[in-house]
N, C-alpha and C positions, 0 to 999 in steps of 0.2 A: 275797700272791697266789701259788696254786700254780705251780709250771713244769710241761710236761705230764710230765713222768719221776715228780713228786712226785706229783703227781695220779692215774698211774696204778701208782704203789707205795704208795701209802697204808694198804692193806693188806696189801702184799707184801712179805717179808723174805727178802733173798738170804743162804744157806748154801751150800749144794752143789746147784748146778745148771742150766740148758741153755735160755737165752733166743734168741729172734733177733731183731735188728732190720733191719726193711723204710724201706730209705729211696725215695720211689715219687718219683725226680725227673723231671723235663721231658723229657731225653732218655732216663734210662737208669733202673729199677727194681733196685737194690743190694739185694742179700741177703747179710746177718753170723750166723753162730750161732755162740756161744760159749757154753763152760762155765766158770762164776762160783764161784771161793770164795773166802772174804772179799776182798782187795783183789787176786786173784790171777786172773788167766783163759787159756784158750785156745781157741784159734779153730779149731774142727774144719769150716766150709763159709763158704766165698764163693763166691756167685753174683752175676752181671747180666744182664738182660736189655735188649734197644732198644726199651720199650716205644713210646718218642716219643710221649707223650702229650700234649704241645704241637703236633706237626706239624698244620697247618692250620688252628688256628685260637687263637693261643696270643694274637696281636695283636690278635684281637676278641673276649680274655676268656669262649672257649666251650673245652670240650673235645668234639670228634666222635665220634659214632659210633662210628667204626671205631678211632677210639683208645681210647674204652672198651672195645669189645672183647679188643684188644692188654691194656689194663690186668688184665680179667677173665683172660686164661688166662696170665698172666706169673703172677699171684697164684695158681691154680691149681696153677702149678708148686711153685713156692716152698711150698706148702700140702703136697704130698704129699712133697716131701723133708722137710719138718716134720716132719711124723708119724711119715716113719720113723726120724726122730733123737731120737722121744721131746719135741721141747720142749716147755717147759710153761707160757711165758712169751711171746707175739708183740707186739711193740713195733714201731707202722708209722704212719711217720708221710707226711704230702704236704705239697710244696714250693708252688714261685711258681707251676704250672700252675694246681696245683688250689685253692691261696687264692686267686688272682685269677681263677677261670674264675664265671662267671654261676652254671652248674651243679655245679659244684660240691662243694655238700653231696648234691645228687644221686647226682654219681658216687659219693663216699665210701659211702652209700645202699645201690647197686647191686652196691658190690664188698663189701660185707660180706653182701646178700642170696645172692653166686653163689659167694662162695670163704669164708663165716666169720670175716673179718677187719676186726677193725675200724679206721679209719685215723683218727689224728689231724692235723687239718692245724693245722698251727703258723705263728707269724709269722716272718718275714723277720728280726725280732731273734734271736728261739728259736733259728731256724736259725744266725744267727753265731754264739750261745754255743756251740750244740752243734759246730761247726767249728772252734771256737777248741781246746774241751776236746780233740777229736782230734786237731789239729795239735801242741798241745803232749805229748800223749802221743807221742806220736812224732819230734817234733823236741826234745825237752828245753829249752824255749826259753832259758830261765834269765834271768838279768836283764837283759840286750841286746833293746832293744826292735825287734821286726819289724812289715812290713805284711803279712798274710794276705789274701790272694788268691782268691778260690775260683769260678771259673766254672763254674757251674750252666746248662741250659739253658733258664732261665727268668730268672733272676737270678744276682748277683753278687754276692758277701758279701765284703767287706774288714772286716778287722780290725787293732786297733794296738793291741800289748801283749805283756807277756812272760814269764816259767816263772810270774810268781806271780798277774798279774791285767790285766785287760783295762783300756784306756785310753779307748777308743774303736771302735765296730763302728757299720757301715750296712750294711745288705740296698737293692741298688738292681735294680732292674726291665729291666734290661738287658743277661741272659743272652744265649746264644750262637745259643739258635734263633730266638729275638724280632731279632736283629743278620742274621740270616741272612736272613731274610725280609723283614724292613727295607731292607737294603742291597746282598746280594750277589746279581745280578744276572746276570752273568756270571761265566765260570769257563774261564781265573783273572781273581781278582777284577782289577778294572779301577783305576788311580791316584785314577778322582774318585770311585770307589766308597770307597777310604782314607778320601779326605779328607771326605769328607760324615760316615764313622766319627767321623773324630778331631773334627769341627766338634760333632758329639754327645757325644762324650764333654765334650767342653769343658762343653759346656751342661747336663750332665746331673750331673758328678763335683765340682762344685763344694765339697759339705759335704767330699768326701772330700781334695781340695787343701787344705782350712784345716784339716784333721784334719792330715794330715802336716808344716803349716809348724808345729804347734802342736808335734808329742809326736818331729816328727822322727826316723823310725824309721831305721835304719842296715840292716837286713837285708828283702830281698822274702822270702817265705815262699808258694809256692805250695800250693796243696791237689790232690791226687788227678785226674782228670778230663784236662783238658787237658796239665797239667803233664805229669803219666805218662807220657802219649805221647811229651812234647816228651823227657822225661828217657830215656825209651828209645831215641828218638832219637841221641840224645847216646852214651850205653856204647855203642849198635851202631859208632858212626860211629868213637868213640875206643877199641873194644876191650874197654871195662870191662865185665867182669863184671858180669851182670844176678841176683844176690841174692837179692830181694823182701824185699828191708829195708823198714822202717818210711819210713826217708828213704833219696832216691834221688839221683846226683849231676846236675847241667845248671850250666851256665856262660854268663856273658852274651856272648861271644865266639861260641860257641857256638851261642845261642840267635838269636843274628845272624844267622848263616849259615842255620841252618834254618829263622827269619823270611820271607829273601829265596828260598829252595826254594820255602815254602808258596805266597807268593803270586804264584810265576810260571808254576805248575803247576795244570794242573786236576787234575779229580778222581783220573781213571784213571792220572794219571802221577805224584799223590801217593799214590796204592794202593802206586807199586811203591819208595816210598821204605822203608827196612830199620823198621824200629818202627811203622811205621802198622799202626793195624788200624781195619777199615771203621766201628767205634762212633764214630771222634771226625775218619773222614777229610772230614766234611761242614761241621762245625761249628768247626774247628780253626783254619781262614783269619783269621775273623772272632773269635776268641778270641785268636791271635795278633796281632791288631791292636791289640785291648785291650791286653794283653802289652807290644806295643809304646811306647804311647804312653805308658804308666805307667813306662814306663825311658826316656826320651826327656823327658820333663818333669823326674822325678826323679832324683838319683845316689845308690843302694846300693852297700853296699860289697860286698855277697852276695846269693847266689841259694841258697835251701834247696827241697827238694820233699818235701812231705811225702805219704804213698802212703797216710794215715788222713784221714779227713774228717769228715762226719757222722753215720755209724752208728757208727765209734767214739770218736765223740764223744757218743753218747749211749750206750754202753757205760760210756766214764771215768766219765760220772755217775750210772748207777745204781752203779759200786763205792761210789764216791765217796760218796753221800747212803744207802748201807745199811752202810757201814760200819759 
């Protein structure tokens, strides 16, 4: 069976030249374009936009109206920086919004009838491989096995495995906007607001507790998204230099303190903490709770953050499979 990368290089052969890939997630619409020669690239534009194509009705499996609209001129955009970068190649895929919304094929429908692009929406598995391939491009995992962590605003992809192959991956349905809407009520979120969290995960993370007693990974490995923030968080507070490496530093000490910030602060008084910025100051509470309980069940020895996720993760594999 094809993967969708094979599917849509079947007749496409990379030498010298100028792809993008569009990752159209829950919250946020990722824009990559790179220039490809054989195993070699560089990344001449990143973009995102806050599409929030989940907000409103991500729990009753619709996407709105007015979130298609948002989808329609974020692609717009992204369309005319295209053109003028010459690509020749648009690679766009949609997440847990748009495979599980009713409409769905609709939307995907609607946004190639108003912007010329066509999206593929992939599974929840597709999506861990393609977050695995990105994290290890930028983490080097090598042969120390990690759990990859990836909060999406729809879903959540953990994965266990390391520099040379995967051991284990689950795509579960219990992103950060779905948890928001679900749970947080109040702001700042309230203690039985936590606990109903953590009673969820309980009931929900099960495959992924007998994943870890089985392959026993020693490193958490975050992905891009929430982590970012948290890892910005972290150099602003300790001084370090902000880079924009591949990987970023955060510490679980660390990640403690800024845990107990998040959830005693509302919104406006998490605005004015040094690394927030308003993409992840809404959905960040209830991501860190996740955060939480996954180190609170389990002992890692390490925290990595990797700043690649899933468009370059579907970048490593078209090198990869046109090599």
């Amino acid at each position: 069976m094809e993967t969708p990368i094979q599917s849509l290089t079947s007749s496409f052969q990379l030498l010298i030249m100028r792809i993008a890939i569009i990752d159209m997630g829950t919250n946020t619409f990722h824009l990559l374009v790179a220039e490809i020669e054989n195993q070699d690239f560089r990344i001449l534009l990143q973009e995102r936009i806050p599409v929030k194509i989940g907000v409103g009705g991500i729990n009753q499996g619709i996407i709105i109206p007015a979130a298609i609209d948002r989808a329609i001129e974020a692609l717009k955009k992204f369309k005319k920086d295209l053109d003028e970068l010459a690509v020749v190649k648009i690679f766009a895929f949609g997440t847990s919004a748009l495979r599980n919304a009713k409409n769905g094929i609709e939307v995907v429908s609607k946004l190639k009838e108003n912007t010329g692009i066509e999206t593929k929406i992939i599974s929840g598995d597709e999506e861990a491989t393609y977050i695995y391939a990105g994290v290890n491009l930028a983490l080097n995992l090598e042969k120390e096995k990690s759990l990859i962590m990836d909060i999406g605003g729809g879903s959540v992809e953990f994965i266990i495995g390391n520099g040379e192959e995967i051991f284990w991956k689950q795509s579960f349905e219990i992103g950060a906007q779905r948890l928001l809407e679900l749970f947080q009520t109040h702001d700042p979120i309230l203690a039985n607001e936590i606990d109903e969290l953590n009673h969820y995960f309980e009931k929900k993370l099960v495959p992924l507790f007998d994943a870890i007693q089985k392959h026993q990974p020693k490193v958490m490995a975050g992905s891009s998204g929430t982590f970012d923030t948290l890892s910005d968080i972290y150099c602003i507070q300790s001084s370090i230099a902000l880079k924009g490496s591949p990987e970023t530093p955060l510490a679980f000490e660390s990640f403690e303190n800024i845990y107990k910030e998040l959830i005693s602060k509302n919104r406006q008084e998490r605005m004015q903490i040094p690394g927030m910025i308003e993409l992840r100051v809404d959905m960040i509470v209830v991501a860190s709770c996740l955060i939480k309980f996954i180190l609170v069940k389990y002992r890692f020895e390490k925290i990595r953050v990797s700043s690649y996720s899933l468009k370059e993760g579907v970048m490593a594999s078209l090198i990869e499979q046109n090599h």
